[in-house]
C-alpha positions as CSV (number, residue, x, y, z in Angstrom):
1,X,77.1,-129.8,66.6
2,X,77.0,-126.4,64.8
3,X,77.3,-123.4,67.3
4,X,74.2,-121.0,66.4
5,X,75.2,-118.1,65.6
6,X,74.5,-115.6,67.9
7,X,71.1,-112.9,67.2
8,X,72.0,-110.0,66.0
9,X,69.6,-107.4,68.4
10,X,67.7,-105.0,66.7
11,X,69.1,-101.8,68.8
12,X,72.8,-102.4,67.6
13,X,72.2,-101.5,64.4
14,X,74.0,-98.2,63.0
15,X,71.6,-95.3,63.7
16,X,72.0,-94.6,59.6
17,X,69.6,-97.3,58.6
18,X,67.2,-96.4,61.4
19,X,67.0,-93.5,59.7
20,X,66.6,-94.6,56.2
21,X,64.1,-97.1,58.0
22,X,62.1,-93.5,59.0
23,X,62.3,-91.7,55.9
24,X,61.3,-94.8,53.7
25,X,58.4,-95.0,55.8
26,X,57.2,-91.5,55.2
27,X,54.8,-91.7,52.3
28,X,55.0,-87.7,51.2
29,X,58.7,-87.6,51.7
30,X,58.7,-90.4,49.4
31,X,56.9,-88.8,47.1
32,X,59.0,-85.7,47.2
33,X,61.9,-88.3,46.6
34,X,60.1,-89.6,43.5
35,X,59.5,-86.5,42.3
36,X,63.1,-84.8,42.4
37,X,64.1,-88.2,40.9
38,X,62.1,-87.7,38.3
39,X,63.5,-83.5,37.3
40,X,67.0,-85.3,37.8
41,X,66.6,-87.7,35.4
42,X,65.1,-85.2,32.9
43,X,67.4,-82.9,33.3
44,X,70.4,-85.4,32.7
45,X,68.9,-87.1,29.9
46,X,67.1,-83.7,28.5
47,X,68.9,-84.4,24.8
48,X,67.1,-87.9,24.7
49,X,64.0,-87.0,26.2
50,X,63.3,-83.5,24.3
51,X,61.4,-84.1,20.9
52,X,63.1,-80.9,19.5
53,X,65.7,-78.2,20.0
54,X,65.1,-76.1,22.9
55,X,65.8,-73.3,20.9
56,X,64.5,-74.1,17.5
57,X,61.7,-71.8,16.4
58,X,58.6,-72.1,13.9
59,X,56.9,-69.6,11.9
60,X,54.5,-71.6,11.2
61,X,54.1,-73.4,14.2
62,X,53.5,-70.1,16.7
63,X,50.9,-71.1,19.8
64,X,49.9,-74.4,18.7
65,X,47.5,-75.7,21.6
66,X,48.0,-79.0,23.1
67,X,47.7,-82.1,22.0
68,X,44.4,-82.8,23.6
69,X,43.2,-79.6,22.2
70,X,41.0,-80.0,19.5
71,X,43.6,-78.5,17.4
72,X,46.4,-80.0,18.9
73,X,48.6,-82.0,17.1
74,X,51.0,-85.3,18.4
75,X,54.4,-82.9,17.3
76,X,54.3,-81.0,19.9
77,X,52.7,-82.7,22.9
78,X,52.2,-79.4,25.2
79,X,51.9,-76.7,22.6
80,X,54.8,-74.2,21.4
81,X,55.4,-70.8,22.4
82,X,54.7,-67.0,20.6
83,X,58.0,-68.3,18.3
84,X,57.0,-71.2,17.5
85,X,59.1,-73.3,20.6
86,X,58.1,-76.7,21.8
87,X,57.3,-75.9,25.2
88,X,57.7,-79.4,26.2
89,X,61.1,-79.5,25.0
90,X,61.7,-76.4,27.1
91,X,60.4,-77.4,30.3
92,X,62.9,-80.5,30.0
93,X,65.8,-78.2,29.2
94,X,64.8,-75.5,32.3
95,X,64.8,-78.4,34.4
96,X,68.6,-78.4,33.7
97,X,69.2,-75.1,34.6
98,X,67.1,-74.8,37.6
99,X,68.7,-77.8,39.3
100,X,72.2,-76.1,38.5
101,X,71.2,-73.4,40.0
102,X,69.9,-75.1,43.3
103,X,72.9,-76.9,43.2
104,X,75.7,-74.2,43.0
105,X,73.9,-71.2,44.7
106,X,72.9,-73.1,48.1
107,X,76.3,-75.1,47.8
108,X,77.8,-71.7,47.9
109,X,75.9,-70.6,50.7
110,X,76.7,-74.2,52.3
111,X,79.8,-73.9,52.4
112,X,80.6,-70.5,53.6
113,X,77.7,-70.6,55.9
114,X,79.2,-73.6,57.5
115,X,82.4,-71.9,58.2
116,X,81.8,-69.1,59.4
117,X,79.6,-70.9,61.8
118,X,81.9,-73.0,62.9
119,X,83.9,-70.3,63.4
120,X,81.4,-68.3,65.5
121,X,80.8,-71.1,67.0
122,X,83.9,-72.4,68.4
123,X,86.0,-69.4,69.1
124,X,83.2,-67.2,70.3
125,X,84.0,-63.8,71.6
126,X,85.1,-61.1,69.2
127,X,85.4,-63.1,66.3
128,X,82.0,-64.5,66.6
129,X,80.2,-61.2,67.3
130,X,81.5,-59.9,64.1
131,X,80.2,-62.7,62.0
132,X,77.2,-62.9,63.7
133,X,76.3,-59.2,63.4
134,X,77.5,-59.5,59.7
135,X,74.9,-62.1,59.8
136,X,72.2,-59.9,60.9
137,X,72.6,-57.0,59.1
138,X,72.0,-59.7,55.8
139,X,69.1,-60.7,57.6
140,X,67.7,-57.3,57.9
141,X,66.9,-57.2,54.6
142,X,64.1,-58.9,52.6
143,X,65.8,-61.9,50.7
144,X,64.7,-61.2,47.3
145,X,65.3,-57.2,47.4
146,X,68.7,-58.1,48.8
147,X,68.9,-60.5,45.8
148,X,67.9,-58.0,43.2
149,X,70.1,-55.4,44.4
150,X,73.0,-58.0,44.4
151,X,72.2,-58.6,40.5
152,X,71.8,-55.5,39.8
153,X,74.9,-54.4,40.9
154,X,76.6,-57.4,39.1
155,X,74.2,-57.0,36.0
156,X,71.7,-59.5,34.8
157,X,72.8,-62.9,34.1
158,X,72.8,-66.9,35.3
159,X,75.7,-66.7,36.9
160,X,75.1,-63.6,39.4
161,X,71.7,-64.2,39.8
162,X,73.4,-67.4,41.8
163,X,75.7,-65.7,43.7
164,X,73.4,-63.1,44.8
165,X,70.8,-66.4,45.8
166,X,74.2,-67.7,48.0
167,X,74.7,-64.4,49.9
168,X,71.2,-64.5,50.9
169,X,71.5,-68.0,52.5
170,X,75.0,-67.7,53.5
171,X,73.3,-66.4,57.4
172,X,70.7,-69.0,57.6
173,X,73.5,-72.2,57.5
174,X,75.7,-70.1,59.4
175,X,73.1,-69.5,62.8
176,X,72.2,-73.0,62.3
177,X,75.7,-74.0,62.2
178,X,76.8,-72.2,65.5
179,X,74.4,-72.7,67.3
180,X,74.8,-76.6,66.9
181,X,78.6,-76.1,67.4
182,X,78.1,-73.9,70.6
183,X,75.9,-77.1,71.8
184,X,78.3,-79.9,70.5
185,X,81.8,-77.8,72.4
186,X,79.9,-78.1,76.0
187,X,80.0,-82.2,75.7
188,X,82.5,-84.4,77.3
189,X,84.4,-85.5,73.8
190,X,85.5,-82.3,72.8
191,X,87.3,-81.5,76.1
192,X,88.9,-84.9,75.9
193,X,89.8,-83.9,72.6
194,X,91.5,-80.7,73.6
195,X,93.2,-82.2,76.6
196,X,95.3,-84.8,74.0
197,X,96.3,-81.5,72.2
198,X,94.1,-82.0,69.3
199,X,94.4,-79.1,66.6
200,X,91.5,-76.5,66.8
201,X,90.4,-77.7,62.8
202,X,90.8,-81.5,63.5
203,X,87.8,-80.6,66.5
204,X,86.0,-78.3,64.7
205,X,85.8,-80.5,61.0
206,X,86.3,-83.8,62.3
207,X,84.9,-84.1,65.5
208,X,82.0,-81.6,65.4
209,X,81.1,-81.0,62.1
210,X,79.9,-84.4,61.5
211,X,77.2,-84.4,64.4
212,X,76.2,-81.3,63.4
213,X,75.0,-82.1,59.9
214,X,71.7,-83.4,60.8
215,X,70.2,-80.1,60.6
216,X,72.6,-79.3,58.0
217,X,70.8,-81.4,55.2
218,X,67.5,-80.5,55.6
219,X,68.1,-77.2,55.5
220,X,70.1,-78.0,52.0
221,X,67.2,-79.9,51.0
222,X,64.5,-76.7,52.0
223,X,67.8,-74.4,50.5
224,X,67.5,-76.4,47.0
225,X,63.5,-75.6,46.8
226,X,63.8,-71.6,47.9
227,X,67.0,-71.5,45.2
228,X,64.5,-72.5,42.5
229,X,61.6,-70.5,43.2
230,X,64.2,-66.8,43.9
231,X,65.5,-68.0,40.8
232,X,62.4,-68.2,38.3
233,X,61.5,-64.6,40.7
234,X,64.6,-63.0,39.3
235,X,64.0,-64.4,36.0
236,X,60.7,-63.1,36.1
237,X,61.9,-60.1,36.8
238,X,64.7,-60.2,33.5
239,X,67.5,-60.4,36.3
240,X,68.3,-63.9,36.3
241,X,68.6,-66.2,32.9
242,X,68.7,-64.2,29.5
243,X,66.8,-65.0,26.7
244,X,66.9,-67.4,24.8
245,X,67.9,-70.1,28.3
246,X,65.1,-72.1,28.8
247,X,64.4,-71.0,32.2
248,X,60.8,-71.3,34.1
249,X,60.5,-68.0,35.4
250,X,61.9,-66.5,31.8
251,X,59.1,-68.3,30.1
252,X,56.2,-67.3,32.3
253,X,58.2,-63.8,32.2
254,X,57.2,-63.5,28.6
255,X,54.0,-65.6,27.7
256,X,52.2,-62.7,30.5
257,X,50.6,-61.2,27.5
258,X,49.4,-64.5,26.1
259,X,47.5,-65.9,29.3
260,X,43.9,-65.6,28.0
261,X,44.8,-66.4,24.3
262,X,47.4,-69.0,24.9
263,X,47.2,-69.9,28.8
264,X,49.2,-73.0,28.4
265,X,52.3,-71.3,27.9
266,X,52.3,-70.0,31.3
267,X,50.3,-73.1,32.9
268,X,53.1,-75.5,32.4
269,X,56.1,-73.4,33.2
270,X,54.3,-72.6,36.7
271,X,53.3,-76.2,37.2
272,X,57.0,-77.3,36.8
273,X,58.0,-74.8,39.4
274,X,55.1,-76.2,41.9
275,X,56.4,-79.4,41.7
276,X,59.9,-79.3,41.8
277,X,59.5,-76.8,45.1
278,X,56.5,-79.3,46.5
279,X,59.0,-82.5,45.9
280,X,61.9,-80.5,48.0
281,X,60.0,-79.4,50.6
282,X,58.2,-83.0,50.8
283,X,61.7,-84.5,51.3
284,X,62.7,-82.0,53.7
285,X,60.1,-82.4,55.8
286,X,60.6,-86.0,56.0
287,X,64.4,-85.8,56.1
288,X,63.6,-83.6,59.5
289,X,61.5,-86.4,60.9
290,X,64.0,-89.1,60.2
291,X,67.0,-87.0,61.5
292,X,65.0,-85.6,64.5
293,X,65.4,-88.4,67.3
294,X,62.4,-86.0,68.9
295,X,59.9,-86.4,66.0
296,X,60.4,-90.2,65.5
297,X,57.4,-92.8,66.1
């Protein structure tokens, strides 16, 4: 006779799919997962997707309405701009840059948040004191105005509009950081691993990093929808992209003057940014439940 093979029990599978399990039964963070999916994909296939150029302009196609305007016409689905723009075309295109700059500007503040944390962390004493009050001082100061002084002092553009969006997140991965790593240093595996003489960076990055990055994630995932809306802020303001990027904030930074004559050029710029920061903050949220062993069901 055939042995049966033995039943595999529920509770010995890898805590990894639990938490998939979690998140995949979360219906608004799957929404927020559908959503991001669908800026990603848009942004990565913009050239297929865009009917037109995002920087092709039209004398004599300046604020055409939309197409379910009475005037509206099926060339340009959402309307164009003052110049004659597709807006549509636009929105696909700023989905691009907004997404690069989530990406860079919290991966920045990821990454140098996360070590000095550690650092703080695990050394404690004088070392951590001066990080942490380093930490503070940033802290002291209101996010954006920190932000727009940073630009200013680098001058307006894409690229230090994004630093100056890292520096401002650089102390909120670093407090979460140590004070995960003070927590993780009291348990029973990291003195075992210091009494086998184990380097001070093969504990810190390979033995307590990794049980720290719960936390870690969703405050990336929160991180990617502030990164967005500081960035169409500074835009707004004329410190962040420079004309002629197709940048959210840039475009609702210059249709102002056109919201009672032509509203929609300022409607759907301001729509994209609601959803893109709704869908991260959706799968943040759920991401927190699922890695939270205190907030499961």
């Amino acid at each position: 006779m055939a042995k049966e093979k033995p039943k595999k029990n529920p509770e010995d599978r890898h805590p990894f799919f639990d938490q998939i399990s979690q998140l995949w039964r979360n219906k608004t963070a799957v929404l927020g997962l559908v959503i991001i999916t669908i800026f990603i994909l848009s942004a990565i296939f913009a050239p297929y997707l865009s009917p037109h150029d995002p920087n092709e302009t039209s004398l004599y196609d300046q604020l055409k309405p939309p197409v379910w305007h009475a005037t509206g016409t099926w060339k340009n689905i959402l309307g164009t701009d003052d110049l004659g723009r597709d807006i549509l075309t636009r929105l696909i295109y700023g989905a691009r840059v907004s997404l690069l700059v989530a990406v860079i500007s919290v991966g920045l503040a990821f990454v140098c948040g996360t070590l000095l944390g550690c650092i703080a962390g695990y050394y404690k004493g004088f070392r951590e004191s001066i990080i942490m009050r380093c930490m503070d001082i940033i802290l002291a100061f209101p996010y954006i105005l920190l932000a727009i002084v940073v630009v200013a002092y680098l001058g307006p553009s894409l690229q230090n509009a994004m630093i100056a969006i890292a520096i401002t997140y650089v102390p909120r991965f670093a407090r979460i950081v140590r004070g995960s790593v003070l927590e993780e240093c009291e348990k029973d595996y990291v003195s075992a691993a210091r009494a086998i003489g184990a380097r001070d960076f093969r504990i810190i990055f390979i033995a307590i990093l990794p049980n720290c990055l719960g936390p870690l994630i969703v405050q990336t995932t929160l991180g990617f929808a502030s990164a967005i809306l500081d960035m169409a802020a500074l835009s707004f303001l004329g410190l962040g992209a420079q004309p002629p990027t197709p940048e959210w904030g840039a475009m609702i930074a210059k249709s102002r003057a056109l919201i009672l004559r032509a509203s929609w050029v300022m409607t759907f710029p301001g729509l994209a940014i609601l959803f893109a920061v709704l869908g991260f903050n959706l799968l943040g949220d759920g991401l927190r439940d699922a890695l939270d062993p205190r907030l499961r069901d």
